[in-house]
MMTF fields as JSON, N, C-alpha, C and O atoms, coordinates in Angstrom:
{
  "mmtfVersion": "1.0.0",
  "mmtfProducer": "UNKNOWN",
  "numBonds": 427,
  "numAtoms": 428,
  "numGroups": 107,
  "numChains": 1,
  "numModels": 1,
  "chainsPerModel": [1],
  "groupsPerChain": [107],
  "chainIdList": ["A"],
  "bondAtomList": [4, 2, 8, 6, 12, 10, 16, 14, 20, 18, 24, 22, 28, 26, 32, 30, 36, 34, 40, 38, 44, 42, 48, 46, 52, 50, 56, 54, 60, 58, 64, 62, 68, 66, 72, 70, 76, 74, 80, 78, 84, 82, 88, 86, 92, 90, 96, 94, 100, 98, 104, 102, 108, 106, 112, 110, 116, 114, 120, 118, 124, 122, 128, 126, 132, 130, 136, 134, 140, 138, 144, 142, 148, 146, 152, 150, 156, 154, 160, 158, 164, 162, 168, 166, 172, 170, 176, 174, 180, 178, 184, 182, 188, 186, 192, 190, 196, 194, 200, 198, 204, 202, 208, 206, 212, 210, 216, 214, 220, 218, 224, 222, 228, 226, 232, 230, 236, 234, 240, 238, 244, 242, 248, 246, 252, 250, 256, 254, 260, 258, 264, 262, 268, 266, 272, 270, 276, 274, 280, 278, 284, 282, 288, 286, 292, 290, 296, 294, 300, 298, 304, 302, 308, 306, 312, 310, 316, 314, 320, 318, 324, 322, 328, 326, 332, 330, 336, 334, 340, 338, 344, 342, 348, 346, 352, 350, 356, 354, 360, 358, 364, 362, 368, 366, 372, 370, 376, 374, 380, 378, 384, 382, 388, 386, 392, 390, 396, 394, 400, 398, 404, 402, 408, 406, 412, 410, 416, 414, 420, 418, 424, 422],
  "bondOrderList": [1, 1, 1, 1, 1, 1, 1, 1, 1, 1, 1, 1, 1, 1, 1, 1, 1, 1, 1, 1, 1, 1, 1, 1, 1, 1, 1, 1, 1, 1, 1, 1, 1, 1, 1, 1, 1, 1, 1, 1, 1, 1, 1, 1, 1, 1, 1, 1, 1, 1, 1, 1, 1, 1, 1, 1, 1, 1, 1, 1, 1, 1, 1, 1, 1, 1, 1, 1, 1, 1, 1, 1, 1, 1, 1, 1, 1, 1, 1, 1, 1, 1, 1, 1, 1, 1, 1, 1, 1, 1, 1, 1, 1, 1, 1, 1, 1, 1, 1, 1, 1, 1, 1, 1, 1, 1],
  "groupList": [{"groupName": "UNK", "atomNameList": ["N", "CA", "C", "O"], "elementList": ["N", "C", "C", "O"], "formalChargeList": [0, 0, 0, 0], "bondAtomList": [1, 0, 2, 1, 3, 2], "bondOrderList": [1, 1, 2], "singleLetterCode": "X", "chemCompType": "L-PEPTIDE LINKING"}],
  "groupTypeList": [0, 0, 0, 0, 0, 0, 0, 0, 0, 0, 0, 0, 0, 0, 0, 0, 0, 0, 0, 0, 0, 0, 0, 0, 0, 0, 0, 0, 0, 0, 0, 0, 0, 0, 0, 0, 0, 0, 0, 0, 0, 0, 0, 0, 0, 0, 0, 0, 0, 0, 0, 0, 0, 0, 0, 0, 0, 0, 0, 0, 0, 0, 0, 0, 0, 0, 0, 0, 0, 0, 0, 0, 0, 0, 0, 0, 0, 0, 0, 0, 0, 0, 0, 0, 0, 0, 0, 0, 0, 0, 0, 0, 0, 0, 0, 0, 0, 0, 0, 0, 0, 0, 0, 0, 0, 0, 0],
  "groupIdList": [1, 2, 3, 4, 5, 6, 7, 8, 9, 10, 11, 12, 13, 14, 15, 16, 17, 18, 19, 20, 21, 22, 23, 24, 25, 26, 27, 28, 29, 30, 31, 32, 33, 34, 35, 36, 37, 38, 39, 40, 41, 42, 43, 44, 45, 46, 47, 48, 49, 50, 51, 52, 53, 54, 55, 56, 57, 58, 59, 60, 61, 62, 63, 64, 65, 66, 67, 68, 69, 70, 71, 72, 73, 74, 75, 76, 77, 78, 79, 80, 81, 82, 83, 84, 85, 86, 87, 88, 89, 90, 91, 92, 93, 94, 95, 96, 97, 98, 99, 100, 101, 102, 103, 104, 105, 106, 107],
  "secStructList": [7, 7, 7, 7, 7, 7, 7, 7, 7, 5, 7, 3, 3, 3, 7, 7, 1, 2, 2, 0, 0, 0, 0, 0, 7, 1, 7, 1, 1, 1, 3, 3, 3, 7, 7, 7, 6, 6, 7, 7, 7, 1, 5, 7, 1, 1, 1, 6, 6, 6, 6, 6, 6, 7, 7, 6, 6, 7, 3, 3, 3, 3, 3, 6, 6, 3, 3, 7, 7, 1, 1, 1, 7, 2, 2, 2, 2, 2, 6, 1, 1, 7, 1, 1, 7, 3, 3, 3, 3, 3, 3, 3, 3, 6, 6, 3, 3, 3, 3, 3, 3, 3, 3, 7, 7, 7, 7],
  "xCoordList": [15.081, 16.398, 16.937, 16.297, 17.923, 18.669, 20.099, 20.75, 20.662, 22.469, 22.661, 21.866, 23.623, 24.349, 25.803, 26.039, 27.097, 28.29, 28.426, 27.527, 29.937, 30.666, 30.923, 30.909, 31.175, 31.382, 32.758, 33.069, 33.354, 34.783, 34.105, 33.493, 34.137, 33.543, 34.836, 35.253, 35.237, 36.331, 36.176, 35.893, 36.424, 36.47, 37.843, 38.225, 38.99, 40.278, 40.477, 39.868, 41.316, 42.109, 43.254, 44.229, 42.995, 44.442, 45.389, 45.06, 47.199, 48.29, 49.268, 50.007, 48.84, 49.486, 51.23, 51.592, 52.035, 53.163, 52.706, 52.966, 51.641, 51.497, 50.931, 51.299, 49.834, 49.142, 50.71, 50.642, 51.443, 52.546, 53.104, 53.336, 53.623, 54.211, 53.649, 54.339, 52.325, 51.72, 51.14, 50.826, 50.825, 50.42, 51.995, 52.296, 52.781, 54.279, 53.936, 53.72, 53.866, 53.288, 55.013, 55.642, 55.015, 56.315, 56.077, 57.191, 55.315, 54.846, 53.965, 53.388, 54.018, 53.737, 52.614, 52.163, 52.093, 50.922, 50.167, 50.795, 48.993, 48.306, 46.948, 46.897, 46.068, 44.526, 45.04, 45.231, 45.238, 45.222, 43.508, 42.619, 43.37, 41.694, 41.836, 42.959, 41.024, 40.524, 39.152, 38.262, 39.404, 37.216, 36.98, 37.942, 36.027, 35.802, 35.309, 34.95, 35.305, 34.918, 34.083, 34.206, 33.085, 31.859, 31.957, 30.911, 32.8, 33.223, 32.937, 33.203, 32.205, 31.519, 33.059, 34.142, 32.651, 34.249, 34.718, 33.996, 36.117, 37.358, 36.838, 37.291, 35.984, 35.561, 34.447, 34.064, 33.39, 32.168, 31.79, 32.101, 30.977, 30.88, 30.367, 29.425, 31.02, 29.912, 30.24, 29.952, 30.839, 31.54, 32.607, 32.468, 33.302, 33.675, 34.954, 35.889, 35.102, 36.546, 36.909, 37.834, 35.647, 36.017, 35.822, 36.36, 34.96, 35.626, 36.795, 37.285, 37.409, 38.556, 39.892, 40.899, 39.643, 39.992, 40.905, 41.845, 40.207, 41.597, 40.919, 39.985, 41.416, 41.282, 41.979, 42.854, 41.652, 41.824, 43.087, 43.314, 43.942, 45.221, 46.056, 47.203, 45.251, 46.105, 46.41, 46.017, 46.786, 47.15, 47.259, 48.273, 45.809, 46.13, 46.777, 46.317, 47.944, 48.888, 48.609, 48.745, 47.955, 47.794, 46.437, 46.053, 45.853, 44.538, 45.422, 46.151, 45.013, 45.68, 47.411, 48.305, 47.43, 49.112, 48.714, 49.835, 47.831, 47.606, 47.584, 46.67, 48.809, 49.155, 48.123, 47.516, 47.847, 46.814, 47.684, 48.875, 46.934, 47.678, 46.476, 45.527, 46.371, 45.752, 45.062, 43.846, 45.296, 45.167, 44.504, 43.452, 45.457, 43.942, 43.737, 44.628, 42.542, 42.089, 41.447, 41.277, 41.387, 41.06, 39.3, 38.878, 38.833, 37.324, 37.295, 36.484, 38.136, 38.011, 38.283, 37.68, 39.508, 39.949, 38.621, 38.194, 38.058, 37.298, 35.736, 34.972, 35.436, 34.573, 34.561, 33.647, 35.836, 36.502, 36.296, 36.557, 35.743, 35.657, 33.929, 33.19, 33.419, 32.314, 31.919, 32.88, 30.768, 30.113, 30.587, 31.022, 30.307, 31.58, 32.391, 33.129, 32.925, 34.621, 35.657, 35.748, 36.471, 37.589, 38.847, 39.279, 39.362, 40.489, 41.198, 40.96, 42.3, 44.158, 44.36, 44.794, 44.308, 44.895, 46.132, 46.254, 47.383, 48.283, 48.664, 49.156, 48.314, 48.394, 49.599, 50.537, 49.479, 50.722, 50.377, 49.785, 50.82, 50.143, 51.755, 52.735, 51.566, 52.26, 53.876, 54.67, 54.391, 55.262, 55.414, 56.326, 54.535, 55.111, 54.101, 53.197, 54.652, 53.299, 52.902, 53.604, 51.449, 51.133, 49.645, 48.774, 49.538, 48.053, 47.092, 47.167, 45.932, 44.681, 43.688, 44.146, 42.98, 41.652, 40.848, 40.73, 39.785, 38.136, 37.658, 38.241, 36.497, 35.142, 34.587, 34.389, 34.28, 33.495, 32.18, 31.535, 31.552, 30.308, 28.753, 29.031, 28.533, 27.285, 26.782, 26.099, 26.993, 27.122, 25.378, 24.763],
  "yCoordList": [-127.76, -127.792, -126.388, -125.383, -126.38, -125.081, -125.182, -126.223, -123.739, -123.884, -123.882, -123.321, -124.401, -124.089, -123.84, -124.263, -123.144, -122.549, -122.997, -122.919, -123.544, -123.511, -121.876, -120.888, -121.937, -121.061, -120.648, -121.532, -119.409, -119.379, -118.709, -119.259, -117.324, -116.288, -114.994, -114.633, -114.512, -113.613, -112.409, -112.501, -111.558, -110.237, -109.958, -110.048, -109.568, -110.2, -109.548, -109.704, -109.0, -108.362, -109.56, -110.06, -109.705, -110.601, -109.233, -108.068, -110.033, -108.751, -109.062, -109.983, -107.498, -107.459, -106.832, -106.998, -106.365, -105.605, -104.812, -104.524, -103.827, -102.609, -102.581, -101.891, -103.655, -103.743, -104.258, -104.307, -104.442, -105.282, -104.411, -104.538, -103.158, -102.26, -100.9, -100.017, -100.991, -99.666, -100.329, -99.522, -101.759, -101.955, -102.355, -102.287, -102.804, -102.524, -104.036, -104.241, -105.253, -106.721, -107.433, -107.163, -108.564, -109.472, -110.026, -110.053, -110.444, -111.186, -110.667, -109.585, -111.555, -110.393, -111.28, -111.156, -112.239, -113.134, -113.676, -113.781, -113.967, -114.534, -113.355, -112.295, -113.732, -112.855, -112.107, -112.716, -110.823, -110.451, -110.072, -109.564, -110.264, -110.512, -109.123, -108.799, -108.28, -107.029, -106.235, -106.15, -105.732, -105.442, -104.311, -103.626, -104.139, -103.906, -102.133, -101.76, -101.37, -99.942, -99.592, -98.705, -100.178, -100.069, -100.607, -100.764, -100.938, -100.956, -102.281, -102.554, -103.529, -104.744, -105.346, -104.979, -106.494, -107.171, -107.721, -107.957, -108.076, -108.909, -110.723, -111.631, -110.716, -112.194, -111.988, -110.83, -113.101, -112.671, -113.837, -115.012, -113.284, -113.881, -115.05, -115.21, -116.065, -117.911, -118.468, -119.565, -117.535, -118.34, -119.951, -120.346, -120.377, -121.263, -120.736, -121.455, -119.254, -118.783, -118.446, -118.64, -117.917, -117.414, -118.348, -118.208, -119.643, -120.975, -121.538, -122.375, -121.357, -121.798, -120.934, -121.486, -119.994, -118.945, -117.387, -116.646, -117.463, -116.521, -114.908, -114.427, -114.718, -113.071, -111.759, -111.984, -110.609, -109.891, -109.307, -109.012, -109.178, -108.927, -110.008, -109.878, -111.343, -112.695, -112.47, -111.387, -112.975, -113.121, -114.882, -115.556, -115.456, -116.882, -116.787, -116.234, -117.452, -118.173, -118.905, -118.893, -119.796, -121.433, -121.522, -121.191, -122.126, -123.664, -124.465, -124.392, -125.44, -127.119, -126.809, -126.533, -126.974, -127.155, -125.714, -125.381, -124.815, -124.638, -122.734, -122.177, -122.12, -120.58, -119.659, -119.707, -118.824, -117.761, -116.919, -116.812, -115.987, -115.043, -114.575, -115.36, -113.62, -112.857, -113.866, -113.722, -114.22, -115.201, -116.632, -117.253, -116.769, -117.971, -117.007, -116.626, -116.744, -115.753, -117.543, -118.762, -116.55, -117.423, -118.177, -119.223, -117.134, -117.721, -118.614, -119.539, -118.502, -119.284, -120.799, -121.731, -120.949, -122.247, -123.337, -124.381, -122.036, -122.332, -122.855, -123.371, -122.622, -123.16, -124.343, -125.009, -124.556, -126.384, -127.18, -128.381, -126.558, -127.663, -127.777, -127.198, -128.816, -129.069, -128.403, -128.037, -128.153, -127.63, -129.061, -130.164, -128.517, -129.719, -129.886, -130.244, -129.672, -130.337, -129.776, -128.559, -130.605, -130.132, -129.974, -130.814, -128.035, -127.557, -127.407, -127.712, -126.829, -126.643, -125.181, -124.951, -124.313, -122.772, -122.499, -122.494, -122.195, -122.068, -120.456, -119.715, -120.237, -118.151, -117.486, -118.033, -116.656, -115.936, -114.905, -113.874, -115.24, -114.007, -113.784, -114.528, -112.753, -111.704, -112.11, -111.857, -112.848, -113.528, -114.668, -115.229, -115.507, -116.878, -117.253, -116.625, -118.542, -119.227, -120.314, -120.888, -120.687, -121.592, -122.202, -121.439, -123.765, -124.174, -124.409, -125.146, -123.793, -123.761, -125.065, -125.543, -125.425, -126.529, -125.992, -125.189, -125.749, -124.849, -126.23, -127.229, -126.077, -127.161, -125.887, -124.872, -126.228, -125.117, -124.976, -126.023, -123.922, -124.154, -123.733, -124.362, -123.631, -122.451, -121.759, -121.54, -121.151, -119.378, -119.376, -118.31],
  "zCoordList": [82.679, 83.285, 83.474, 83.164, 83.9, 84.251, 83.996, 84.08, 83.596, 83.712, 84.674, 85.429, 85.092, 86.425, 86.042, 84.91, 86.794, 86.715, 88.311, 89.148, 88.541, 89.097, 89.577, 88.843, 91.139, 91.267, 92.629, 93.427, 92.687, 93.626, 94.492, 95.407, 94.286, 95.345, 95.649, 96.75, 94.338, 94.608, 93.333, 92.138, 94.001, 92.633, 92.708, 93.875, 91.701, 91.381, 89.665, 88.607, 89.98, 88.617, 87.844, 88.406, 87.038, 86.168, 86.143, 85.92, 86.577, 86.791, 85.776, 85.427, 85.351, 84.08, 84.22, 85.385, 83.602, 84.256, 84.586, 85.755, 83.775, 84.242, 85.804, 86.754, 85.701, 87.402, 88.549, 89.777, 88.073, 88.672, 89.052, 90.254, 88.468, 88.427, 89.23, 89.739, 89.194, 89.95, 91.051, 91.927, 91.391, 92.914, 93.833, 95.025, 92.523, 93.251, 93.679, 94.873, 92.645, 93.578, 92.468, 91.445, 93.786, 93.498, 92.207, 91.684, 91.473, 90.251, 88.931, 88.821, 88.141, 86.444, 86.01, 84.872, 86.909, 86.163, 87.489, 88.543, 87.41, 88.456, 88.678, 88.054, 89.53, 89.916, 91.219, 92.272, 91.081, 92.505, 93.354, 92.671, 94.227, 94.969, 95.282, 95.667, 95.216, 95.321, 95.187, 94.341, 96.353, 96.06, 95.01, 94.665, 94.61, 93.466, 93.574, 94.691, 92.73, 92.911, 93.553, 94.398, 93.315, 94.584, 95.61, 96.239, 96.001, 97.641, 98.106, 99.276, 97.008, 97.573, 97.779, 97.325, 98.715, 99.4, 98.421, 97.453, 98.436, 97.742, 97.651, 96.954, 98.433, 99.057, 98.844, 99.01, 98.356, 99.018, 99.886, 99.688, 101.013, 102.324, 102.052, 101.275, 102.748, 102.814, 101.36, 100.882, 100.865, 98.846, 99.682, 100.84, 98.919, 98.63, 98.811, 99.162, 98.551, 98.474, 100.501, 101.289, 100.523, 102.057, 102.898, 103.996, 102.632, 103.825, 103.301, 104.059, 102.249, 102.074, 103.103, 103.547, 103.215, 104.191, 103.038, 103.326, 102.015, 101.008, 101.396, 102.038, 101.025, 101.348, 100.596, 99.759, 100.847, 99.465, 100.012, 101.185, 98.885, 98.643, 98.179, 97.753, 98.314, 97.958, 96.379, 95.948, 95.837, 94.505, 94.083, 94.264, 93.422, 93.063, 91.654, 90.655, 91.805, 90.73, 89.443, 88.22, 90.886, 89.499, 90.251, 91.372, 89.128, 89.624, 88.909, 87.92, 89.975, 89.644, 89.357, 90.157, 87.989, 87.458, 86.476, 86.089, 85.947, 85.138, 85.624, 86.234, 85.146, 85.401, 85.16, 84.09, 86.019, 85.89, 85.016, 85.309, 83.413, 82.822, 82.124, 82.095, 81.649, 80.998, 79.763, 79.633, 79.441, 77.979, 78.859, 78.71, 79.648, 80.588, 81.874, 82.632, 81.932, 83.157, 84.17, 84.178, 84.667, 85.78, 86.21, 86.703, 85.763, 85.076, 84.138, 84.206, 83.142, 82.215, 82.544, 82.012, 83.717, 84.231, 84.621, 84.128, 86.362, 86.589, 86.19, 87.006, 84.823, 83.913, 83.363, 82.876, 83.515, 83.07, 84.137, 84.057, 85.414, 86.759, 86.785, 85.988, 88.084, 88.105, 89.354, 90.03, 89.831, 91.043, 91.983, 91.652, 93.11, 94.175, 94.051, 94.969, 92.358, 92.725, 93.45, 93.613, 93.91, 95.063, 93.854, 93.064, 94.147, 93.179, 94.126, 95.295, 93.6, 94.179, 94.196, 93.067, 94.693, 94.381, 94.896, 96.121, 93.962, 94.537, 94.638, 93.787, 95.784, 96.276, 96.866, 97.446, 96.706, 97.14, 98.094, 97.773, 99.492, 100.627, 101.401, 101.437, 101.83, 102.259, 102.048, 102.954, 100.619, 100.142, 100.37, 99.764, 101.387, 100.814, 99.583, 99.031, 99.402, 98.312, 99.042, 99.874, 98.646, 99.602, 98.871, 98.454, 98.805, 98.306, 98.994, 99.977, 98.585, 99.277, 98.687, 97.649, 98.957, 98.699, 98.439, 99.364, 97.478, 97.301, 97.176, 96.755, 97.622, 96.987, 96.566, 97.233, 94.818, 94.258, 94.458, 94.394, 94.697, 94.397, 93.423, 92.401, 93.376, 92.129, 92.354, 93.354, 91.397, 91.412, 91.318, 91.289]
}
């Protein structure tokens, strides 16, 4: 057999005040999507995240009912779901908030 992991398709900082405070973002909790030092995308292409349509600078909130924060990161959520299953992301883009649909898939 094999493991398998659920998977999103996003590289994403948990925002702390301090990240809150120096990217200058409306909110003190949630993943903001951001590509990563080495320059690979915020998204990665054909994920689950980018036919969902999210994109980097979004900031997801919640999965399901359940607040993105440092203490529940957002990986950690996503580990509680199954490969296929259909989640809730509730994101925050260019100030509104708004919920997205993922069908997850494996990483």
């Amino acid at each position: 057999g094999k493991i398998t992991y659920p998977f999103l398709g996003v590289q994403y900082v948990i925002i702390t005040s301090d990240i809150q405070k120096e990217q200058k973002l409306p909110v003190d909790h949630g993943a903001l999507i951001i590509s990563s030092q080495d320059g690979s995308s915020a998204v990665v292409p054909n994920s689950p995240a980018s036919k969902a349509g999210l994109k980097g600078g979004d900031i997801i909130l919640q999965l399901g009912s359940q607040d993105i924060t440092k203490d529940i990161p957002l990986a950690d959520l996503i580990q509680k779901h199954q490969i296929g299953e259909n989640i809730t992301l509730t994101i925050l883009r260019d100030g509104k908030q708004m919920n997205i649909s993922v069908v997850l898939g494996e990483r």
